[in-house]
N, CA, C and O atoms as a GROMACS GRO file, in nm:
protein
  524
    1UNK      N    1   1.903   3.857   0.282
    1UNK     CA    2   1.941   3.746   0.193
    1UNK      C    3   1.944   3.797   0.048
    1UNK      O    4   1.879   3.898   0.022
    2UNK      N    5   2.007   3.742  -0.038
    2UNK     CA    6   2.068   3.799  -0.162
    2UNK      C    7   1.976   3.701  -0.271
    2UNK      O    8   2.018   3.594  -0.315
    3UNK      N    9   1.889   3.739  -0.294
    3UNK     CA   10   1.804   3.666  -0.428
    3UNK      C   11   1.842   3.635  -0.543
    3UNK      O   12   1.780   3.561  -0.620
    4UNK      N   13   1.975   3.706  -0.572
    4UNK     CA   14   2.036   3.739  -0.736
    4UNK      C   15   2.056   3.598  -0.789
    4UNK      O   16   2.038   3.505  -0.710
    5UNK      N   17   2.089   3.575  -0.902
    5UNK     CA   18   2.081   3.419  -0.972
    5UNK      C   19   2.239   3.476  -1.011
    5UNK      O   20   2.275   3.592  -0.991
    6UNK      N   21   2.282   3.421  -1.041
    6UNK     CA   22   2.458   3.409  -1.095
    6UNK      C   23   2.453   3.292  -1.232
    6UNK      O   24   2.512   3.187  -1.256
    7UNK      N   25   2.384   3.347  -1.279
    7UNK     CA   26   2.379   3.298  -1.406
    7UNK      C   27   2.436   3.217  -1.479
    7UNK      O   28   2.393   3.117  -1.537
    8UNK      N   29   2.587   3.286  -1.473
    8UNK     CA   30   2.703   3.200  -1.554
    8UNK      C   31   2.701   3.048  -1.469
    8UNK      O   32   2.665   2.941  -1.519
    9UNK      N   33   2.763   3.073  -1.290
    9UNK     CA   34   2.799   2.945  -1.209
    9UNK      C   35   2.650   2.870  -1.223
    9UNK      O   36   2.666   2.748  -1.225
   10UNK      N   37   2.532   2.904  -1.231
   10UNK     CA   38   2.402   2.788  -1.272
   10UNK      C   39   2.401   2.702  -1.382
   10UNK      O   40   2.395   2.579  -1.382
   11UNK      N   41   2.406   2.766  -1.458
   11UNK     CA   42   2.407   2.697  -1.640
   11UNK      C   43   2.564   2.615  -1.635
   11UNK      O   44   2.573   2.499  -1.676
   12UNK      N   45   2.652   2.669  -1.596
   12UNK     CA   46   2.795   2.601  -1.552
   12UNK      C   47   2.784   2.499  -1.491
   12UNK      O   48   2.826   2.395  -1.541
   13UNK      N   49   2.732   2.499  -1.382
   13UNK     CA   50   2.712   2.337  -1.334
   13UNK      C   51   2.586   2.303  -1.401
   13UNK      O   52   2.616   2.183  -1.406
   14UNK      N   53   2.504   2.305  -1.441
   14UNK     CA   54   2.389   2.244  -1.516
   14UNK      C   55   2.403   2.179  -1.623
   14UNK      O   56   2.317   2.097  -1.653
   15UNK      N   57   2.529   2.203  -1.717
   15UNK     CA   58   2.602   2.218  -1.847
   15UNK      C   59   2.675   2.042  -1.833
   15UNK      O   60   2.668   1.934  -1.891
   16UNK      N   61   2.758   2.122  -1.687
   16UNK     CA   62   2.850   1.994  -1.671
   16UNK      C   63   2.782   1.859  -1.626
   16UNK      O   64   2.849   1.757  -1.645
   17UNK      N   65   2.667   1.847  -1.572
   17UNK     CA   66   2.628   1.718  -1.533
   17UNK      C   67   2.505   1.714  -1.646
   17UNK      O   68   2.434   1.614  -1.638
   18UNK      N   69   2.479   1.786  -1.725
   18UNK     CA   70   2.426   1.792  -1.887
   18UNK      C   71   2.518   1.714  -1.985
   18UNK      O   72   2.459   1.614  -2.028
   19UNK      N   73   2.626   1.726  -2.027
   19UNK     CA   74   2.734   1.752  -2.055
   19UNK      C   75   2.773   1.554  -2.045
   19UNK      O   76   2.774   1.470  -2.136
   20UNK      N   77   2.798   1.539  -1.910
   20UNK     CA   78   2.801   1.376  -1.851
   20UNK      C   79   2.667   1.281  -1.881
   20UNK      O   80   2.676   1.159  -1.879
   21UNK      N   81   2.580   1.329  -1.901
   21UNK     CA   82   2.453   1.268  -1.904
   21UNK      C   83   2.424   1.201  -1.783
   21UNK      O   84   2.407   1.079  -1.791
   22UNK      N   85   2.412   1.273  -1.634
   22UNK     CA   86   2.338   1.258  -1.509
   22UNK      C   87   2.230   1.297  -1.497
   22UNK      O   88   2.180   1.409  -1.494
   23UNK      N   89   2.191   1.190  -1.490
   23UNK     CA   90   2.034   1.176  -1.455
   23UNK      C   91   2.027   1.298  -1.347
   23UNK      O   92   1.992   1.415  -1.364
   24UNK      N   93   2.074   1.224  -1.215
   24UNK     CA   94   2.054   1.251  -1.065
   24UNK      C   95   2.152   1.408  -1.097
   24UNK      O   96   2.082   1.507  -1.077
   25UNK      N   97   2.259   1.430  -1.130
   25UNK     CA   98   2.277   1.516  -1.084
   25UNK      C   99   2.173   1.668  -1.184
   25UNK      O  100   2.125   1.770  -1.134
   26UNK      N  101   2.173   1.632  -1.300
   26UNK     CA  102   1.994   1.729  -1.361
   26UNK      C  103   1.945   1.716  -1.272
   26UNK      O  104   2.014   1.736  -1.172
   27UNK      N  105   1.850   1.689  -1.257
   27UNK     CA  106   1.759   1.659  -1.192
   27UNK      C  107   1.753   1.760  -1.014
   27UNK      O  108   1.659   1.806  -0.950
   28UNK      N  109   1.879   1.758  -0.996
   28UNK     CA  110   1.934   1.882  -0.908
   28UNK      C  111   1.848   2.019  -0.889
   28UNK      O  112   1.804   2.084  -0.794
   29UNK      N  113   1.846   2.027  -1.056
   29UNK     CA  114   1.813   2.147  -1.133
   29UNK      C  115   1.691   2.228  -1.152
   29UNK      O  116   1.662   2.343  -1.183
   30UNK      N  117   1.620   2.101  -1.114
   30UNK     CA  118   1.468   2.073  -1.199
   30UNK      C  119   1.358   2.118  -1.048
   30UNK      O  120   1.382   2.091  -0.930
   31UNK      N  121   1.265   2.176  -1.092
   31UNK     CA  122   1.170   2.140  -0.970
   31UNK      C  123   1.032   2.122  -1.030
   31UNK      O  124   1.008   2.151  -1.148
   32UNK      N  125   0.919   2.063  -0.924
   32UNK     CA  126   0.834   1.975  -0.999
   32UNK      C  127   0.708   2.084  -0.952
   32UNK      O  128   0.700   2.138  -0.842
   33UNK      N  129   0.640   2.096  -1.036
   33UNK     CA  130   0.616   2.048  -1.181
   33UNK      C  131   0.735   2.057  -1.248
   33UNK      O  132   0.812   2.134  -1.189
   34UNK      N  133   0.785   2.006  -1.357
   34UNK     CA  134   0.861   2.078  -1.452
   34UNK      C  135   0.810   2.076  -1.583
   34UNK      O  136   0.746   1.977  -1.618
   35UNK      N  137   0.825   2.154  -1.647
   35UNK     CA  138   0.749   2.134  -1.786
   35UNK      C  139   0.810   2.154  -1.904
   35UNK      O  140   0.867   2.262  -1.915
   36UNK      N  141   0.814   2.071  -2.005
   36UNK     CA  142   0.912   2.115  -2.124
   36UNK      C  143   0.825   2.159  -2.273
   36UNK      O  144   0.727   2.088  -2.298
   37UNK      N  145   0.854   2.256  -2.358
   37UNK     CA  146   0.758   2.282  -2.449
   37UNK      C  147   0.868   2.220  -2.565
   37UNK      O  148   0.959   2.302  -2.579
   38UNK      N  149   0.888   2.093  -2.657
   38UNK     CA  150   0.981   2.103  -2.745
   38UNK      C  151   0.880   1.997  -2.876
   38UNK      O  152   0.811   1.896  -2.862
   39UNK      N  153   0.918   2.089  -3.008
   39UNK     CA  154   0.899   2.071  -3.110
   39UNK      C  155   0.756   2.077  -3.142
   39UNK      O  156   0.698   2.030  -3.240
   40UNK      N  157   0.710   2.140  -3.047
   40UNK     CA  158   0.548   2.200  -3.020
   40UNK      C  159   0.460   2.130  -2.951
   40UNK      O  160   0.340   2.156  -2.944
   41UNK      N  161   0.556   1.977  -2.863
   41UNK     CA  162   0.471   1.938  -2.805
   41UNK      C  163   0.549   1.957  -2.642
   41UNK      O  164   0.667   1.949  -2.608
   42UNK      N  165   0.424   1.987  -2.567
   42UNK     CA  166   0.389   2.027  -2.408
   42UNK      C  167   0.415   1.879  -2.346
   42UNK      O  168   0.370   1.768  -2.374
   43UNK      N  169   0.501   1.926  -2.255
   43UNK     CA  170   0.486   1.805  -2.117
   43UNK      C  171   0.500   1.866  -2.003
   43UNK      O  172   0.555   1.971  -1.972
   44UNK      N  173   0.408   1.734  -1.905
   44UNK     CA  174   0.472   1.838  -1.774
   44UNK      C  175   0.498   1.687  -1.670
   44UNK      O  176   0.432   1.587  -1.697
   45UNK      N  177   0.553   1.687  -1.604
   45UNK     CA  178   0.567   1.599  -1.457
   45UNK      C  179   0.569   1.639  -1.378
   45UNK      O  180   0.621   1.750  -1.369
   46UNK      N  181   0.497   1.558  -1.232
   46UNK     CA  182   0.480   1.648  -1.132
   46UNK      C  183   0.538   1.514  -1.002
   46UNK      O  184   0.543   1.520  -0.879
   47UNK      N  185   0.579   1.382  -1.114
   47UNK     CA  186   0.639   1.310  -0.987
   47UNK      C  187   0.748   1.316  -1.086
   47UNK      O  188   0.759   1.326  -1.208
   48UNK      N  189   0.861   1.301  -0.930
   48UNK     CA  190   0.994   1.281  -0.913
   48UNK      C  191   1.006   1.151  -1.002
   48UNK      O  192   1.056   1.161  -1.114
   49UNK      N  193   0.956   1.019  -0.949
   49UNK     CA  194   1.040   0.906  -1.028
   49UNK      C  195   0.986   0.930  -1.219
   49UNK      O  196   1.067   0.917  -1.310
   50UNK      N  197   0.862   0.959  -1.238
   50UNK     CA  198   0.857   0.963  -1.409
   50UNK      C  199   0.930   1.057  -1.499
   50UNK      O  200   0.948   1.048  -1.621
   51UNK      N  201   0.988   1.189  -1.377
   51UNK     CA  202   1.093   1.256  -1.494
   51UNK      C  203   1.178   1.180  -1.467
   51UNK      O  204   1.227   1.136  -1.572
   52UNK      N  205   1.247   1.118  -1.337
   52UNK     CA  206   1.380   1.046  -1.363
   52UNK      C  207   1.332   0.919  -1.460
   52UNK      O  208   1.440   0.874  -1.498
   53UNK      N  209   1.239   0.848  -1.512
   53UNK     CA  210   1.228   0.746  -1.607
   53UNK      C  211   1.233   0.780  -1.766
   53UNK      O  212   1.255   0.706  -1.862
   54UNK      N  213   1.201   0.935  -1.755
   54UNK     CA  214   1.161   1.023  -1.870
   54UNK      C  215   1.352   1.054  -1.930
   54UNK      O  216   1.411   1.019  -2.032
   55UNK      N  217   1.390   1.125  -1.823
   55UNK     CA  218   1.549   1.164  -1.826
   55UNK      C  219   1.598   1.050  -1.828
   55UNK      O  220   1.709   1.055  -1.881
   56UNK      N  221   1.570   0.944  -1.795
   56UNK     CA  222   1.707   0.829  -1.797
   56UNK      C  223   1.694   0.775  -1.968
   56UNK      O  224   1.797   0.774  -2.036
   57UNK      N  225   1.591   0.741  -2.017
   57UNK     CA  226   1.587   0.692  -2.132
   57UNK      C  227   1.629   0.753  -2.251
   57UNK      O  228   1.695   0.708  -2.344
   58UNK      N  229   1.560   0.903  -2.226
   58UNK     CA  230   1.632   1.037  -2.279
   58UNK      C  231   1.753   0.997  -2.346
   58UNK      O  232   1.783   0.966  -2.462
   59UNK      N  233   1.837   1.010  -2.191
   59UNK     CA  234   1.995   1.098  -2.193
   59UNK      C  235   2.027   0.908  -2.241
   59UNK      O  236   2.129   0.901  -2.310
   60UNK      N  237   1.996   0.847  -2.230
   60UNK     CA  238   2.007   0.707  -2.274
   60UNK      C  239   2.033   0.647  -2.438
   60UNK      O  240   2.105   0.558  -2.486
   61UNK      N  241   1.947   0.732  -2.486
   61UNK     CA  242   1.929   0.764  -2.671
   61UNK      C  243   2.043   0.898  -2.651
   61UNK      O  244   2.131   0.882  -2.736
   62UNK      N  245   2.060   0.971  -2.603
   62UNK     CA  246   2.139   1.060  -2.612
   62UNK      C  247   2.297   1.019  -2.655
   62UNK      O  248   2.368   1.063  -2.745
   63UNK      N  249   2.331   0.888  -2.524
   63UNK     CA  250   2.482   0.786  -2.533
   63UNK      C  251   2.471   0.778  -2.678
   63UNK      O  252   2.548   0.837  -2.754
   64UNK      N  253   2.347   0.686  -2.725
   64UNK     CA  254   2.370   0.591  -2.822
   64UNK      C  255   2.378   0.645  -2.938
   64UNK      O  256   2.436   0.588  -3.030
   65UNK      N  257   2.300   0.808  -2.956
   65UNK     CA  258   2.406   0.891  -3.090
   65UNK      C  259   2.525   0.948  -3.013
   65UNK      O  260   2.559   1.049  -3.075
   66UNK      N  261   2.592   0.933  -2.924
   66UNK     CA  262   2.752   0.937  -2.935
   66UNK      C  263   2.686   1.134  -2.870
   66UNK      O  264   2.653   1.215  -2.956
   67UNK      N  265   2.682   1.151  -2.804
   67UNK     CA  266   2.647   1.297  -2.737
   67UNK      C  267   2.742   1.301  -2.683
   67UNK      O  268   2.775   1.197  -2.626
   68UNK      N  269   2.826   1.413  -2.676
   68UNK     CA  270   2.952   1.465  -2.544
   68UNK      C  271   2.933   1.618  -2.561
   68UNK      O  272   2.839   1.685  -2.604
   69UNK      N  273   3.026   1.642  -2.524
   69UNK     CA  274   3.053   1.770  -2.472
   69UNK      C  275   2.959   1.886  -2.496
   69UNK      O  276   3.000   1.967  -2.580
   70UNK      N  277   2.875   1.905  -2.457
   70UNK     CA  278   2.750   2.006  -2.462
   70UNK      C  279   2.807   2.154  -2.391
   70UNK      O  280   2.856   2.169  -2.279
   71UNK      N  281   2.784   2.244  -2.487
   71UNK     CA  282   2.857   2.402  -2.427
   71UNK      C  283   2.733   2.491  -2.441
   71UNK      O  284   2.612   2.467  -2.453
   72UNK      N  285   2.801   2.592  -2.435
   72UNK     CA  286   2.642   2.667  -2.445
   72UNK      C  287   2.705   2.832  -2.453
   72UNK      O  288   2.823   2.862  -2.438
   73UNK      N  289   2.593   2.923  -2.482
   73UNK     CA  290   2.615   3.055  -2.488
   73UNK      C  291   2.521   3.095  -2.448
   73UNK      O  292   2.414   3.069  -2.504
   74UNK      N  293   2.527   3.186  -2.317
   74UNK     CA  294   2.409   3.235  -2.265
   74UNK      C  295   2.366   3.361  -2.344
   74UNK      O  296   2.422   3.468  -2.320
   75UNK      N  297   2.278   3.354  -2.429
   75UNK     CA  298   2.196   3.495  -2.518
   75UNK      C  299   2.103   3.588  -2.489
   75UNK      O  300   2.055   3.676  -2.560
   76UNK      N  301   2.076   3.551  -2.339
   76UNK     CA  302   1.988   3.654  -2.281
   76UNK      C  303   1.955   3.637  -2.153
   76UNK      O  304   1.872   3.548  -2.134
   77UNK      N  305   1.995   3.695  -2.058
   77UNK     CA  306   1.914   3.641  -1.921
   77UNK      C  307   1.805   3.753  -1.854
   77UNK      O  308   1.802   3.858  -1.918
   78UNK      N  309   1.745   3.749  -1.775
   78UNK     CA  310   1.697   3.849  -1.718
   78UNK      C  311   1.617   3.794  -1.584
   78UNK      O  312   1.532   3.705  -1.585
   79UNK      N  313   1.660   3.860  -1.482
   79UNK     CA  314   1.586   3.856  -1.336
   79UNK      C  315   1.527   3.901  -1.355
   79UNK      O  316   1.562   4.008  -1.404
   80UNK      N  317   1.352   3.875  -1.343
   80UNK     CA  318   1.266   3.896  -1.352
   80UNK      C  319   1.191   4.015  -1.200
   80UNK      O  320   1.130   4.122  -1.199
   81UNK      N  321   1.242   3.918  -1.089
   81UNK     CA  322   1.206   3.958  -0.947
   81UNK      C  323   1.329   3.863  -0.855
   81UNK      O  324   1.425   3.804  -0.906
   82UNK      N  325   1.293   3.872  -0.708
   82UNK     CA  326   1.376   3.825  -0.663
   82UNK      C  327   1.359   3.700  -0.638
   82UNK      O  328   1.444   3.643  -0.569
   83UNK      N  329   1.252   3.631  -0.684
   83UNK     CA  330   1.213   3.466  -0.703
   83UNK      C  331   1.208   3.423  -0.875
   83UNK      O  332   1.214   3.319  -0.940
   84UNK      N  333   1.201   3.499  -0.890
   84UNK     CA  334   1.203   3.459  -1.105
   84UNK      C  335   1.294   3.513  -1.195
   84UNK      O  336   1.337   3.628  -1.194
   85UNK      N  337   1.319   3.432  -1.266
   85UNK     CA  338   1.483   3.438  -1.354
   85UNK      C  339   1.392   3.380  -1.524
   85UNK      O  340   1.290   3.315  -1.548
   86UNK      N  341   1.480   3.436  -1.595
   86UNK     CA  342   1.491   3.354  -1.720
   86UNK      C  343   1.592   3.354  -1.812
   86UNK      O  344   1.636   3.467  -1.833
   87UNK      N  345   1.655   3.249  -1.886
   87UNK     CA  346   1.761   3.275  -1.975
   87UNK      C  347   1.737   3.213  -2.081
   87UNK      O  348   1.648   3.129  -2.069
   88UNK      N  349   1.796   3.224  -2.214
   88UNK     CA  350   1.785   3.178  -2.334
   88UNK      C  351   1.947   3.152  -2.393
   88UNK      O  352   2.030   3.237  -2.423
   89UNK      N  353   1.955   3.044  -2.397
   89UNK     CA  354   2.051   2.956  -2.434
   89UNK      C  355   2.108   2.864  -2.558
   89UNK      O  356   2.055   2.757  -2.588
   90UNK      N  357   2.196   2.907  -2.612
   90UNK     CA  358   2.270   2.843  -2.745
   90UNK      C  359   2.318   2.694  -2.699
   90UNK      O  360   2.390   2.664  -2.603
   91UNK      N  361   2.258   2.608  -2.795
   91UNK     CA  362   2.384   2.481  -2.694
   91UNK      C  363   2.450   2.418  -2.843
   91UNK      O  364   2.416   2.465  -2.952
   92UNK      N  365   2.498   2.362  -2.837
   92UNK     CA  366   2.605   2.308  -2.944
   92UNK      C  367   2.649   2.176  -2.827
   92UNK      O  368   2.691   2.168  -2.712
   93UNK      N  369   2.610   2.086  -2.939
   93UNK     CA  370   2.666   1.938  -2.868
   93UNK      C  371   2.712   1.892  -2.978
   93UNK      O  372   2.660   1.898  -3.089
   94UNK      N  373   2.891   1.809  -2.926
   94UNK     CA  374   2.953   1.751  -3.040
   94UNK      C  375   2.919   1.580  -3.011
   94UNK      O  376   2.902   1.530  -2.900
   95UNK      N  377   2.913   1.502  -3.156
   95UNK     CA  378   2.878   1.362  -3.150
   95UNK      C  379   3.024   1.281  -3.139
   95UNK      O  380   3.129   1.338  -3.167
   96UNK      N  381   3.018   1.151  -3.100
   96UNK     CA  382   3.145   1.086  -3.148
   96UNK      C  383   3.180   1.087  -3.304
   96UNK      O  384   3.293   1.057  -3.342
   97UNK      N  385   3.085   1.120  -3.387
   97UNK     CA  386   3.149   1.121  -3.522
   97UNK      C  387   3.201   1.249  -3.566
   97UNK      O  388   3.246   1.278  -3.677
   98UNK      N  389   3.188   1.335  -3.445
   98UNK     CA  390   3.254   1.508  -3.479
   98UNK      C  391   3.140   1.609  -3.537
   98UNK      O  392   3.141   1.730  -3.558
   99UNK      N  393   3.053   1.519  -3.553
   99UNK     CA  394   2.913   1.638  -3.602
   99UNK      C  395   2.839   1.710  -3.496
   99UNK      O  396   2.831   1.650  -3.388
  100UNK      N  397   2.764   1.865  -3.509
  100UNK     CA  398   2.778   1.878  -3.434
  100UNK      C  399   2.631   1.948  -3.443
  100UNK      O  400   2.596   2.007  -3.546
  101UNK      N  401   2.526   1.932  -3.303
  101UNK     CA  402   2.414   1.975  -3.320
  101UNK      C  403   2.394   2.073  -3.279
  101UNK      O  404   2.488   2.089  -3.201
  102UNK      N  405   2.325   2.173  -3.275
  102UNK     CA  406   2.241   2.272  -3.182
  102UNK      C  407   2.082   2.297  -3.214
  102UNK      O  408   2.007   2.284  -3.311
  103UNK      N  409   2.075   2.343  -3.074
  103UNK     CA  410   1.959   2.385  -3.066
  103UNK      C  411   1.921   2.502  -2.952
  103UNK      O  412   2.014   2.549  -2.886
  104UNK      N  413   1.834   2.531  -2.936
  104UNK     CA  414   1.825   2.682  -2.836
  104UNK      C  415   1.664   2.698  -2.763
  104UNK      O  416   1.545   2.713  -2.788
  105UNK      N  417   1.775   2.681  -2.642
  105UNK     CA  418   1.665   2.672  -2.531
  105UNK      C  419   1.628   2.813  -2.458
  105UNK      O  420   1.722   2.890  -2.436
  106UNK      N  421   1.474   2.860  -2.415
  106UNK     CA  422   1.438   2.904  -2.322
  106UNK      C  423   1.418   2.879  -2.208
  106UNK      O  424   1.320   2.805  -2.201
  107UNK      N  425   1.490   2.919  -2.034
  107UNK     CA  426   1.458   2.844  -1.937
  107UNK      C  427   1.374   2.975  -1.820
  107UNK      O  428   1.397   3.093  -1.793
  108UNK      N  429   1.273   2.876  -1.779
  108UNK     CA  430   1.228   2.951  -1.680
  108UNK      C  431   1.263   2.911  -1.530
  108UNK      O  432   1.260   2.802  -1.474
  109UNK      N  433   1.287   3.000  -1.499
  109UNK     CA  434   1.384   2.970  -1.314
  109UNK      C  435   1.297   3.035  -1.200
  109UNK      O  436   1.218   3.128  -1.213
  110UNK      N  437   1.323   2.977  -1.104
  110UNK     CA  438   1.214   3.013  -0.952
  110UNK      C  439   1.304   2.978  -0.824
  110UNK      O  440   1.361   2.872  -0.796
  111UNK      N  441   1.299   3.084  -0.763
  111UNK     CA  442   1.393   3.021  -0.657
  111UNK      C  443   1.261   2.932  -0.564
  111UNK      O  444   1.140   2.947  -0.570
  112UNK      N  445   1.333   2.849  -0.490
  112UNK     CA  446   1.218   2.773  -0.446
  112UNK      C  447   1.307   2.687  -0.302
  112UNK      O  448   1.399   2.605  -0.304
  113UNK      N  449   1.256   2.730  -0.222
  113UNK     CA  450   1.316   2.742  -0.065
  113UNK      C  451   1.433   2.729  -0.080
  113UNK      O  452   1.504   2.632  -0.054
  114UNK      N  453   1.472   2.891  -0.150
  114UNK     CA  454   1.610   2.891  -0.140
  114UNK      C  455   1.719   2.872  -0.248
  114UNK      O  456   1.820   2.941  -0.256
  115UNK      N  457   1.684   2.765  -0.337
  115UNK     CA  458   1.730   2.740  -0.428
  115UNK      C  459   1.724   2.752  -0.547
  115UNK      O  460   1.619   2.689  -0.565
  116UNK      N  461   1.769   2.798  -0.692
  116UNK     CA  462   1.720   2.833  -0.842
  116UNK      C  463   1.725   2.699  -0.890
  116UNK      O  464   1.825   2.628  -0.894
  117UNK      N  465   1.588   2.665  -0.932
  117UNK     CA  466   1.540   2.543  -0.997
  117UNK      C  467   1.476   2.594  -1.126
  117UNK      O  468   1.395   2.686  -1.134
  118UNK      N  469   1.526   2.517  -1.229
  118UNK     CA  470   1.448   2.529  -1.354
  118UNK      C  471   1.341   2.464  -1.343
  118UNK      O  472   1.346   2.356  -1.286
  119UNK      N  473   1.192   2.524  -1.405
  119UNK     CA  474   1.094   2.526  -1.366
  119UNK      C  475   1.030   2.434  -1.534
  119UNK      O  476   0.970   2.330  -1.559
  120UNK      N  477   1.083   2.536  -1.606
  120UNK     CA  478   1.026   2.476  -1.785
  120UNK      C  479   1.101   2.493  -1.868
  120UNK      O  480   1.156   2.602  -1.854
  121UNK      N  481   1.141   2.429  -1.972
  121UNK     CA  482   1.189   2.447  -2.035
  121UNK      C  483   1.151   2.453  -2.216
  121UNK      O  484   1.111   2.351  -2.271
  122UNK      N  485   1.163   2.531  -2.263
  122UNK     CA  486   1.114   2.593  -2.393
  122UNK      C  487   1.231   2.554  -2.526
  122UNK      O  488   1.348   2.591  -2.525
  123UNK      N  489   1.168   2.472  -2.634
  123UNK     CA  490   1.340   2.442  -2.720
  123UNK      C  491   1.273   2.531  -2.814
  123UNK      O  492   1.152   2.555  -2.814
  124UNK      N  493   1.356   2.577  -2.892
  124UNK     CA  494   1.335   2.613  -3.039
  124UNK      C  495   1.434   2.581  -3.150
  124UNK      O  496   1.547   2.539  -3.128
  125UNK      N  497   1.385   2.604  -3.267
  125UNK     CA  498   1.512   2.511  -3.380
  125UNK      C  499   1.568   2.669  -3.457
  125UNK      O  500   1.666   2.681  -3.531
  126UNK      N  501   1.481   2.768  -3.415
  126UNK     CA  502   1.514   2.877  -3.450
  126UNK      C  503   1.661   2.918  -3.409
  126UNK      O  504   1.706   2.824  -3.343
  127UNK      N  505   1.768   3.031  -3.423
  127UNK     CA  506   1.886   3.059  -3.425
  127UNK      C  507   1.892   3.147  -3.353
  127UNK      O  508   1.910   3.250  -3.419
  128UNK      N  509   1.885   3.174  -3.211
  128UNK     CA  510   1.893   3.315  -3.141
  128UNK      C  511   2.072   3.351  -3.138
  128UNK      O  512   2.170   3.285  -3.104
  129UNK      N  513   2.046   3.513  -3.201
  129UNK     CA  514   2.144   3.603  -3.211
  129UNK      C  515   2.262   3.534  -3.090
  129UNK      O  516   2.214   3.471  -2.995
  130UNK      N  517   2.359   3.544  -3.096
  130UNK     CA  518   2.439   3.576  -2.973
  130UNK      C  519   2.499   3.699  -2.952
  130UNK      O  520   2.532   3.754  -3.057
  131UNK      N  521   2.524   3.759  -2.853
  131UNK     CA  522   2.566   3.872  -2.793
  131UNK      C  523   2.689   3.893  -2.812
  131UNK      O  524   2.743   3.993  -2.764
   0.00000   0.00000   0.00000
């Protein structure tokens, strides 16, 4: 069996139902625990329905500043082993008023019976290089 992560087609579909603001289809993505480190504060969930209550309200405030099209630049990946991955990610999201945000994520990945699930996720406001 082939352990390798394909990097680009993961973050590609992760992007696109990112991108739509799906709950259910994130959530795809995610495996539990999941844990997010952003703006220096730690979370973690370990049930299914409180990240989907966590993500729905989220991506919910997300609509209501006008969020679309979320892209991204992958700035670093690295297979760790043949169960652990990590990548670091540029994202740029445009608003309905044309402004446009970013920010830059660290993700930690695990394959997990079988499948690459993001495990945590790390934001920073810092500017990682792109390649």
């Amino acid at each position: 069996m082939d352990n390798n992560i394909d990097f680009d087609a993961f973050f590609e579909q992760f992007a696109a139902a990112y991108s739509r603001l799906e709950v259910d289809g994130v959530m795809r993505f995610y495996a539990l625990p999941f844990s997010t480190q952003i703006t220096g504060e730690h979370n973690t969930w370990t049930e299914q329905n409180e990240l989907r209550d966590t993500l729905t309200a989220l991506y919910g405030w997300f609509g209501e500043q006008g969020f679309h099209n979320a892209r991204y630049t992958i700035v670093d990946q690295n297979q760790i082993n043949d169960k652990l991955a990590s990548a670091k990610l540029n994202w740029h999201v445009t608003r309905n008023n044309g402004d446009e945000v970013r920010y830059f994520n660290t993700y930690q990945i695990e394959l997990i019976d079988g499948e690459w699930k993001i495990t945590c996720i790390h934001q920073s406001e810092e500017d990682m290089p792109e390649q």
